[in-house]
C-alpha positions as CSV (number, residue, x, y, z in Angstrom):
1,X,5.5,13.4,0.4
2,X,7.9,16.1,1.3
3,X,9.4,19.4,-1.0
4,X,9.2,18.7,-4.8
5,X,12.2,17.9,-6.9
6,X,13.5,19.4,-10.3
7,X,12.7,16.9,-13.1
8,X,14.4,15.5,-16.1
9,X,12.4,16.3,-19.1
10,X,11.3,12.8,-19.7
11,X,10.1,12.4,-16.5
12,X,8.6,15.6,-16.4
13,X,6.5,14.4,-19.5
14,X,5.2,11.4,-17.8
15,X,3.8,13.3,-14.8
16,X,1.7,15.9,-16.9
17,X,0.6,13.0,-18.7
18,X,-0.2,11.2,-15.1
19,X,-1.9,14.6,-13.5
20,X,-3.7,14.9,-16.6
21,X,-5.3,11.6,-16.1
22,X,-5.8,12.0,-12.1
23,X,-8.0,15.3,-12.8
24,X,-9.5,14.6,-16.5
25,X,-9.4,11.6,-17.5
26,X,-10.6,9.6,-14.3
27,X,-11.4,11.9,-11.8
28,X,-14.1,9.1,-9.8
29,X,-11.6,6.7,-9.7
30,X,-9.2,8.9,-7.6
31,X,-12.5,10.0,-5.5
32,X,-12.7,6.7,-4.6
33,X,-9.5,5.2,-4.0
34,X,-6.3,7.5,-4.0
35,X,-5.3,8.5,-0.3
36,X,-2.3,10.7,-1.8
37,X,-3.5,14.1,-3.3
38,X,-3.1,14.4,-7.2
39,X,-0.1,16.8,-6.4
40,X,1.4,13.9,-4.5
41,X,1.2,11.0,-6.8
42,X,2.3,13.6,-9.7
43,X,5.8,14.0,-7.6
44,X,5.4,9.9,-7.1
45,X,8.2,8.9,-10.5
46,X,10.6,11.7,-9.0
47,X,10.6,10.3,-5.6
48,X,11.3,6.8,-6.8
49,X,14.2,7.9,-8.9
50,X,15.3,9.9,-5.4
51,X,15.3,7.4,-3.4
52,X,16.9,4.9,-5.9
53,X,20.0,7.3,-6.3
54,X,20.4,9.9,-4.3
55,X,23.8,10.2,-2.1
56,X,22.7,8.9,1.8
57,X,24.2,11.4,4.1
58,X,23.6,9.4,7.1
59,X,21.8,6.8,8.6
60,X,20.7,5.7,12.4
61,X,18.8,2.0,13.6
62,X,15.1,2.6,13.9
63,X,13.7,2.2,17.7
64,X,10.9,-0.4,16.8
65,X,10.2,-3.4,14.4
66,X,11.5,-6.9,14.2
67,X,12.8,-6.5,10.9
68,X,15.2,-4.1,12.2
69,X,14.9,-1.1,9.8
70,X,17.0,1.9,9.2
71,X,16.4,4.7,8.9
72,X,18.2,6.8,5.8
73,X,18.7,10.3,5.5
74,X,19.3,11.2,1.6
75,X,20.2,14.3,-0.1
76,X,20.5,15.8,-3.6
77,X,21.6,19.8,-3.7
78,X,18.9,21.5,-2.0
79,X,16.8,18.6,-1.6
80,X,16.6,16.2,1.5
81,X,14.6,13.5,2.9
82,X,14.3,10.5,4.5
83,X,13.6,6.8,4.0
84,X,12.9,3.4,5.9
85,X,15.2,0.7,4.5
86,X,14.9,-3.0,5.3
87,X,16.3,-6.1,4.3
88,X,14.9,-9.0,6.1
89,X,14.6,-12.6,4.5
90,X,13.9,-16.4,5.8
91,X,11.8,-17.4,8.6
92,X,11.5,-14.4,12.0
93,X,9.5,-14.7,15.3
94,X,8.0,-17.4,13.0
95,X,6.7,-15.8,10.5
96,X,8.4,-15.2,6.7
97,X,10.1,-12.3,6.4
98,X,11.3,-10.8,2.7
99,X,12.3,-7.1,2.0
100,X,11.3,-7.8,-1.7
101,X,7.0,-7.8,-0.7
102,X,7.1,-4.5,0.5
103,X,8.1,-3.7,-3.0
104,X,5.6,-5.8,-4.2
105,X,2.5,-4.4,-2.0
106,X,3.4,-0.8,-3.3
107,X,3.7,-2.0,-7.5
108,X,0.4,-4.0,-6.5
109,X,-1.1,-1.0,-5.1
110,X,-0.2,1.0,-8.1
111,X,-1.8,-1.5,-10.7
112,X,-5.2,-1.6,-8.3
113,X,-4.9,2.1,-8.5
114,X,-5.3,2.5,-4.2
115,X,-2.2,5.0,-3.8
116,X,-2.1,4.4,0.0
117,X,1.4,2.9,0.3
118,X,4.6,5.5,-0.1
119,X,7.3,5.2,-3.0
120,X,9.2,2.0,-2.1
121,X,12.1,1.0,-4.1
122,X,14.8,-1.5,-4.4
123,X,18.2,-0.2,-3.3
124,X,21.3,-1.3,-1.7
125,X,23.1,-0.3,1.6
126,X,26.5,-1.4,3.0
127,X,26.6,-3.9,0.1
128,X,23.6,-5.4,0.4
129,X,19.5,-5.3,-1.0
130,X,16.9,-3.8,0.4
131,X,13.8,-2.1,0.6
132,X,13.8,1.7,0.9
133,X,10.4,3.6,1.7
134,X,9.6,7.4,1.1
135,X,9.2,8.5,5.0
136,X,5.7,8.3,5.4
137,X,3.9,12.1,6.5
138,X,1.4,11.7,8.8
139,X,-0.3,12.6,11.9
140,X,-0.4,9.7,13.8
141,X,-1.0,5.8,13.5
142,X,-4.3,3.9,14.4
143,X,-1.8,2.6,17.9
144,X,-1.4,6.4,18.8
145,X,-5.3,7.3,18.3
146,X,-6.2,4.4,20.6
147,X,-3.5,4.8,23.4
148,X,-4.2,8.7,23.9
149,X,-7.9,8.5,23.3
150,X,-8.2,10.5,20.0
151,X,-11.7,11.2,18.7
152,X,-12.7,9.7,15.4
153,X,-14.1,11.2,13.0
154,X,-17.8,12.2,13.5
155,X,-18.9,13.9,10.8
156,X,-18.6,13.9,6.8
157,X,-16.4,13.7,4.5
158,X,-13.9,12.7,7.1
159,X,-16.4,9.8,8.6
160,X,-16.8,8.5,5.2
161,X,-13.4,8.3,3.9
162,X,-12.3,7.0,7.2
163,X,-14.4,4.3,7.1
164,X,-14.3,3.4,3.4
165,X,-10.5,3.2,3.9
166,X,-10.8,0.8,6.5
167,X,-12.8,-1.7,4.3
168,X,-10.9,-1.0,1.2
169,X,-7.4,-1.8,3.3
170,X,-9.1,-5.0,4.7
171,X,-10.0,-5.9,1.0
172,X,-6.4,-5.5,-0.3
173,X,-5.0,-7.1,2.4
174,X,-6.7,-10.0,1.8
175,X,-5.7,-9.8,-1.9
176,X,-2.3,-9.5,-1.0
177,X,-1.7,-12.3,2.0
178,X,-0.9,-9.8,4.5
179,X,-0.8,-11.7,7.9
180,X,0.7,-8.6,10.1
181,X,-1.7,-5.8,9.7
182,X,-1.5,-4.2,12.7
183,X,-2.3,-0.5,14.6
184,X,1.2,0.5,14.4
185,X,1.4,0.5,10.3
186,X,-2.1,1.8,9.4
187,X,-1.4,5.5,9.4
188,X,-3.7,9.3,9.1
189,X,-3.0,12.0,7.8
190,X,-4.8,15.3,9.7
191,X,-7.6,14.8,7.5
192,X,-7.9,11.4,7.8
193,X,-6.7,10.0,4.7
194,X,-4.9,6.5,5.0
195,X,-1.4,5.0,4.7
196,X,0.0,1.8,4.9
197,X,3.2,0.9,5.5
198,X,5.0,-2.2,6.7
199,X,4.0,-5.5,4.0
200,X,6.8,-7.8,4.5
201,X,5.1,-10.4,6.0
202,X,2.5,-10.1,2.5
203,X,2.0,-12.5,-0.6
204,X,1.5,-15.7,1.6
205,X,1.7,-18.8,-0.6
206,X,0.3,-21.2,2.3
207,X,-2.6,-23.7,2.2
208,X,-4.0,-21.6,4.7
209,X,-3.9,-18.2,2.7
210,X,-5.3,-19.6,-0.2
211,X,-8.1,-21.0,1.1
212,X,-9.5,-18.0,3.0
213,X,-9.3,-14.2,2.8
214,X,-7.6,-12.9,5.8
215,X,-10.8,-10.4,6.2
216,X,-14.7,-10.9,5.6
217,X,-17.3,-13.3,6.3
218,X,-15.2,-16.1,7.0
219,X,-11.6,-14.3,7.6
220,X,-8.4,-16.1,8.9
221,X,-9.0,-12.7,11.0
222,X,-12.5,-12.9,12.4
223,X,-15.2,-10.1,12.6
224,X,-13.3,-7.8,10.6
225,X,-15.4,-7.1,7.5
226,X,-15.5,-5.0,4.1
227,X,-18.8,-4.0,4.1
228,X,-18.1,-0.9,0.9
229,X,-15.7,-0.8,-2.1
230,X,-15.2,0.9,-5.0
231,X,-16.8,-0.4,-8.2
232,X,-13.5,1.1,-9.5
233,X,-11.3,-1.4,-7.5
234,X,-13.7,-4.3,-7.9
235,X,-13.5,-3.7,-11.5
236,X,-9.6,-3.6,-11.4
237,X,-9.2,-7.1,-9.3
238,X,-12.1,-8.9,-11.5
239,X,-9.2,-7.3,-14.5
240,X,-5.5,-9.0,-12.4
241,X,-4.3,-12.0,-14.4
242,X,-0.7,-13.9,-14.4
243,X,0.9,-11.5,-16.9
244,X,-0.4,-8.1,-16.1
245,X,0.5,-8.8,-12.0
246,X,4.1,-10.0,-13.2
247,X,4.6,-7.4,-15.3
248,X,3.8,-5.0,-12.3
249,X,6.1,-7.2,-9.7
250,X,9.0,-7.7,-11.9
251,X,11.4,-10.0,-9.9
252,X,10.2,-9.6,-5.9
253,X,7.3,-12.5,-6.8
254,X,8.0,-15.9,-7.3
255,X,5.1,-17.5,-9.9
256,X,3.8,-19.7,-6.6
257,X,3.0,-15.9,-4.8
258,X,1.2,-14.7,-8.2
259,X,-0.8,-17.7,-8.6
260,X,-2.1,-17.5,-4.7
261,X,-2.8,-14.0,-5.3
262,X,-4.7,-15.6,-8.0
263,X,-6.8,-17.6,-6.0
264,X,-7.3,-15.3,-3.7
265,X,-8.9,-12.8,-5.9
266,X,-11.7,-15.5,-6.6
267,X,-12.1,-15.3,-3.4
268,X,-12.7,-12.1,-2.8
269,X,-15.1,-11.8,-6.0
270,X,-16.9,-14.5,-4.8
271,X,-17.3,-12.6,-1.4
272,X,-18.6,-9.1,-3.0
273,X,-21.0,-11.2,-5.2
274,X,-22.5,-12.8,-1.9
275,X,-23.0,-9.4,-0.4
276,X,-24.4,-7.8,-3.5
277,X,-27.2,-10.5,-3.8
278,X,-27.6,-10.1,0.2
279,X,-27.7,-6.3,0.0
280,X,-28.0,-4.9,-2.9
281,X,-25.1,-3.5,-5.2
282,X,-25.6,0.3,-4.1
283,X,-25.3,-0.9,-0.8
284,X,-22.0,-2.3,-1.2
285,X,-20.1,-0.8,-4.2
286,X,-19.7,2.8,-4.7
């Protein structure tokens, strides 16, 4: 995530209390879901607090994206990075827009325990709210492996995590709403680990995305399928309930988004059970 920062000692005490988890306490579950390293979630508190205060030095319009994002270039002392800041909201291109779900998707991907979307915060610029993402490391999206050609991986572990990321995005997309999954936010890092970026057009409240999963068997997004998941994860959706995902959103959910996230979880359950009986449970939890 970028050079580490000097901490205060409160914070400091929460992350030795989270690295002693990651490598103690629940070592399998970061096996099978984290796509940070445990030295990069243990610097996840200080980068939130960074990019929620820290002085912006400058700023310039990003080249791409319809929401129109920006680009800002913070710094404290010796200390700089950068962040992605947007603030769309209402109806673009025809589809919803709203800075306040890419906030969302990361606090959801914190209570699942997936780690594969960057510190992203609430903060305002030029007087008004946004959304402001840690500048995502990486060594290329999925867009630039298929437009130059890029071999995938071929061999272990890189083969396996690339593929068990795949499902594992697919599953939380589908938990999530998130209709614009596309090459140019699924990022790699040079050892193939994932990261997504880019979820506000998430937490659909439609008919439509509460009725089907956007992936598996019978997705609003055909023949794309999670074939493997974590037992870990499984276990953590079968545990999402009104309170404990409000608790995690705060204010960037309305109760209508929380209670289709709701039913799409049953969903989802209902689809792992169906594979399990058709399978077998080694086959498709891990």
């Amino acid at each position: 995530m970028g050079k580490r920062l000097n901490l205060e000692e409160k914070i400091r005490q929460k992350i030795i209390f989270l690295v002693i988890y990651i490598l103690f306490i629940s070592p399998q579950i970061y096996e099978t879901l984290a796509q940070y390293t445990p030295e990069e979630l243990a610097e996840r508190l200080q980068w939130e607090e960074f990019l929620k205060t820290t002085k912006i030095i400058k700023w310039n319009e990003m080249g791409s994206g319809v929401t129109k994002p920006k680009c800002l270039y913070l710094k404290d002392g010796e200390i700089e990075n950068k962040g992605i800041w947007k603030n769309p909201m209402g109806m673009r291109d025809g589809f919803l827009e709203g800075w306040q779900y890419e906030i969302a998707a990361y606090e959801m991907d914190k209570l699942l325990g997936l780690n594969m979307i960057p510190p992203t915060v609430e903060r305002k610029f030029e007087g008004k709210k946004g959304s402001l993402q840690l500048w995502a490391e990486h060594e290329f999206s999925l867009l630039e492996i298929m437009r130059k050609k890029i071999p995938l991986p071929s061999k272990d572990p890189e083969l396996t995590r690339f593929n068990k990321s795949k499902y594992l995005a697919r599953a939380f997309d589908s938990l999530i709403g998130n209709e614009d999954r596309t090459q140019e936010n699924i990022f790699y890092t040079e050892d193939w680990r994932m990261i997504l970026i880019d979820h506000s057009r998430s937490f659909r409240s439609a008919k439509k995305f509460i009725k089907r999963l956007m992936y598996g068997q019978d997705g609003i997004k055909e023949n794309q399928p999670f074939r493997q998941l974590p037992r870990a994860f499984v276990r953590r959706v079968k545990a999402l309930d009104f309170k404990n995902i409000k608790n995690a959103v705060g204010p960037y959910l309305q109760d209508k988004e929380i209670k289709a996230i709701l039913s799409r979880k049953k969903l989802l359950l209902t689809e792992i059970e169906e594979m399990i009986k058709e399978k077998g449970e080694n086959k498709v939890l891990y």
